[in-house]
N, C-alpha and C positions, 0 to 999 in steps of 0.2 A: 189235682191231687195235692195232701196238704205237704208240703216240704217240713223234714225236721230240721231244726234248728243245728249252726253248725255248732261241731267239737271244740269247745274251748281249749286255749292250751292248759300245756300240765303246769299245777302249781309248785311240783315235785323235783328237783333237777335227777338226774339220770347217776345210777351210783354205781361203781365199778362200771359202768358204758353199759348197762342196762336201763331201759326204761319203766318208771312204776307201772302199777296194775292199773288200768283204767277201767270202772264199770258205771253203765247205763244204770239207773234203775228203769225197770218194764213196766210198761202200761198195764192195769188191771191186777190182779192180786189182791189180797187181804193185811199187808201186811202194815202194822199200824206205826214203824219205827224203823228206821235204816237197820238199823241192829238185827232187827227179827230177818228181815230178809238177806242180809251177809250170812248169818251164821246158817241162814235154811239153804243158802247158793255154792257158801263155800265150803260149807264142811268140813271144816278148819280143825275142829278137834273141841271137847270142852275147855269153853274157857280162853281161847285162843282170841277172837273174836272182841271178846270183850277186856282180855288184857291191851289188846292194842287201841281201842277205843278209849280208856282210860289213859293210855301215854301218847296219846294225840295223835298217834301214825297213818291215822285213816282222817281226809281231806276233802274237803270239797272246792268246786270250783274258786274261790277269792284265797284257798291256802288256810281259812282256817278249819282247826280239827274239827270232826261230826261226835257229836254227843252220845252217847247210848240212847238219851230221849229225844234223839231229832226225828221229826216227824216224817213219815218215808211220805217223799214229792216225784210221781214217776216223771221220768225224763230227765230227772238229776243224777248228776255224776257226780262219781267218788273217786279217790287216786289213791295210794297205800302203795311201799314197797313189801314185795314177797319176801321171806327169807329166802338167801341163795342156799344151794347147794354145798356140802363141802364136795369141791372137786377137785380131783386129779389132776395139773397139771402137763398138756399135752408138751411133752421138752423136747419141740421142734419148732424152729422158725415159722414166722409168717412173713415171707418177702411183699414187699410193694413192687409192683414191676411199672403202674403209672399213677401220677397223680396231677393231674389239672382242676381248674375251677369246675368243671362237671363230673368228675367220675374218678373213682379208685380203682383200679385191675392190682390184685391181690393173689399171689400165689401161694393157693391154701395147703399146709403138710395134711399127711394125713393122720386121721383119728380126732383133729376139729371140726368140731360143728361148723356154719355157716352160719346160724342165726341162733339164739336162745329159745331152745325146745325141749321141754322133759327137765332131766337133769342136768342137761348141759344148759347153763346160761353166762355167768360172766366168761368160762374158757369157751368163747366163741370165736370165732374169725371177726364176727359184728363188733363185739364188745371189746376185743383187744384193739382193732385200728380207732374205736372211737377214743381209747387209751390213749393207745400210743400217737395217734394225729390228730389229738386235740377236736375233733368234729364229732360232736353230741348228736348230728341232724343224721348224722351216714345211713344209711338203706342200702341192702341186697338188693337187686335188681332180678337176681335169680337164685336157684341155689344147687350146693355142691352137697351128695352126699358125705355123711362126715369120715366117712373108710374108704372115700377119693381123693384122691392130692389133683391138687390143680390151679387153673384161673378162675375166680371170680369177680364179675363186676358188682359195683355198689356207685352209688347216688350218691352227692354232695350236699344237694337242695332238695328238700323233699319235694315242690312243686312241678322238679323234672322228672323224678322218677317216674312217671307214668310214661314217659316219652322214651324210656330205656327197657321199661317192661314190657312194653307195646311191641319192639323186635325181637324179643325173646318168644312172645304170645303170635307174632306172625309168619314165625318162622324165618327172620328177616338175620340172623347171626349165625355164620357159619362154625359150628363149634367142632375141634378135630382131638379126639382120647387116641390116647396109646395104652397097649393093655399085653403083658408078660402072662401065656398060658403055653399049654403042650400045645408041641408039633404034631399033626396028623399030618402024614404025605399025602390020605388020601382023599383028603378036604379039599376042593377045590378052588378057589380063591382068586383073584377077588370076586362077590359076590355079596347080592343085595337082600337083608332076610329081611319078610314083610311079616306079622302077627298080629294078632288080638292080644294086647296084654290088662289083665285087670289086677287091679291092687286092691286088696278088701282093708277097711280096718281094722286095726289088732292084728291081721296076719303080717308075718316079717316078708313072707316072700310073695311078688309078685307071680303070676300064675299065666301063663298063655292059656285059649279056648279058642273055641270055634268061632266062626262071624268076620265081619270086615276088622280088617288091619288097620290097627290105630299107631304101630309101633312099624319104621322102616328105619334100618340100619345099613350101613354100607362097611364092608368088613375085607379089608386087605390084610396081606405076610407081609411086612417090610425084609425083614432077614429070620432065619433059623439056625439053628446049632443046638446039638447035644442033649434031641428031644424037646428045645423050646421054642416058640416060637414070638416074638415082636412084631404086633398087630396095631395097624392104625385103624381105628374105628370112626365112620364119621354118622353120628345119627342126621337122620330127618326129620323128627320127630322127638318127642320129650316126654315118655310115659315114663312111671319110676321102674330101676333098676335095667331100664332096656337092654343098655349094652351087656349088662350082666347075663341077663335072660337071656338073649341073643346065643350069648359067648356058649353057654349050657348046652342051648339048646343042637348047638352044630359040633356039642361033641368034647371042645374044647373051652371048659372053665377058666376062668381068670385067678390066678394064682391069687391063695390066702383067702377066697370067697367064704363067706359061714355060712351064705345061704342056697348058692347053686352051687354043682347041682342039688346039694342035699343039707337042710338046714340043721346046722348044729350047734345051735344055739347062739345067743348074742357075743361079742367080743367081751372077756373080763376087763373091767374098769383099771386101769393101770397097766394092764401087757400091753405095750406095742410092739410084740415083734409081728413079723409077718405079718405087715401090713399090705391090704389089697393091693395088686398088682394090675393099676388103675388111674392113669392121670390124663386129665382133662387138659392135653396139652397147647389147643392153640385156640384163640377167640379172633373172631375178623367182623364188622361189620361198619355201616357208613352212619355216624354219629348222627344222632337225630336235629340235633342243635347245632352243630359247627357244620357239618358234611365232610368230614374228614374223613378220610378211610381209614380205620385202624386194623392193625395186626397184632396181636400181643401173643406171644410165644411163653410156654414154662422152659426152664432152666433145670428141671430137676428131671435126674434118672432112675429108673425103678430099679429096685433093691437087687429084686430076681435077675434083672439082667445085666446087671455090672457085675454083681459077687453070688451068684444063687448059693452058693457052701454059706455065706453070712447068713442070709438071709429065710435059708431054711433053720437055722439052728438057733 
């Protein structure tokens, strides 16, 4: 089978700790001009397309600009940064809890992204540490929903990160949430919920069904008081919004949820109050390149259970 040829690097440097747009052109087509086929792929708007081609922002591999009349060569690549978003400003820390020559452990506030998606892109978790620690190369390893506060790992070399995604994908990293919902007395606890969970796209909420269990979650009471109760959650498994669905599904929702039990819409751009009641508190696993056992703990405490009168109002 024929190999393609590999990815050159970008001619583009990274702006705000975002990386440019990188596109293939595809084999086959009619298209007799770079130009014809950007403005048929991206659908940028009139005119958009071709204002950028004239101020030289669209690249190809050696750094210089693509003409309007370069001739479309499939398997050529082009590099262009996107316009950012104007975004909101998340005004809460992002601690470092480690940093060595392999790996970053970052403990994410909540209502940040993890990585640049949609409208979130420079105010990311990704984008701010390559800011703030100078490391253009930095990669997620995995990721945090962005209405989670927690730990995340990221990569220093990109030739490692496969060897850090590989214990995530093998189930080889013990990951431990803690999560602020009512007290039921007559939930019994601790206890292991197994499910079908499917996530469609374009739908927000994840959905249980019938069929073998892709989703297993292990769900303890640490303590209760005054109808609430502090739950450590430990997944088995990594379908989206598990612990979420889980939490619903036995009754007891996770404080501040939009989507379990009943989706009501997305979070407004700029509110953070009542934020999910949802931190990914502990990462454990034996480093793939050193063999070191790591433990990395969060420091942060949920809102609802320090001061719930704050944190409701």
């Amino acid at each position: 089978m024929r190999r393609r040829p590999p990815i050159p690097p970008s001619p583009l440097p990274q702006r705000d700790g975002v990386d440019p747009v990188r596109i293939r052109l595809p084999q086959g087509g009619s298209w007799r001009t770079v130009r014809e086929h950007l403005v048929e792929r991206l659908a940028a708007g009139p005119g958009v397309i071709d204002g950028m081609l004239g101020d030289g922002l669209i690249v190809g591999a050696d750094g210089r600009p693509v003409r309007p009349d370069t001739a479309y060569l499939p398997g050529m690549f082009v590099w262009f940064h996107r316009e950012l978003p104007d975004e909101e400003r998340v005004p809460f820390p992002l601690d470092v809890v480690h940093h060595d020559e392999h790996i970053v452990v970052a403990d994410k506030p909540h209502f940040l992204a993890t990585t640049p998606r949609g409208s979130h892109v420079a105010e990311t978790a990704l984008a701010r540490l390559r800011r703030e620690l100078g490391i253009p190369a930095l990669s997620a390893a995995h990721r945090l929903d962005r209405l989670t506060a927690g730990l995340v790992l990221f990569t220093v070399r990109p030739q490692e990160r496969g060897a850090y995604q590989t214990l995530f994908r093998d189930r080889l990293v013990r990951k431990e949430y803690e999560a602020v919902a009512p007290y039921s007395p007559g939930l019994a606890l601790p206890r292991t919920v197994r499910s079908r969970i499917v996530k469609e796209r374009g739908v927000p909420a994840a959905r249980e069904t019938e069929g073998e269990p892709n989703a297993v979650s292990r769900i303890e009471l640490v303590e209760q008081r005054s109808g609430l109760g502090r739950y450590r959650l430990t997944p088995e498994t990594g379908q989206t919004h598990q612990l979420r669905a889980h939490m619903s599904t036995l009754g007891v929702p996770i404080l501040g949820d939009p989507l379990y039990p009943v989706v009501s819409g997305p979070v407004p751009v700029g509110d953070f109050r009542r934020p999910l009641q949802l931190l990914a508190r502990a990462l454990e696993f034996i480093d793939p390149l050193t063999g070191h056992e790591h433990r990395f703990a969060s420091d942060r405490v949920l809102g609802a259970w320090s001061a719930y009168d704050d944190w409701a109002q």
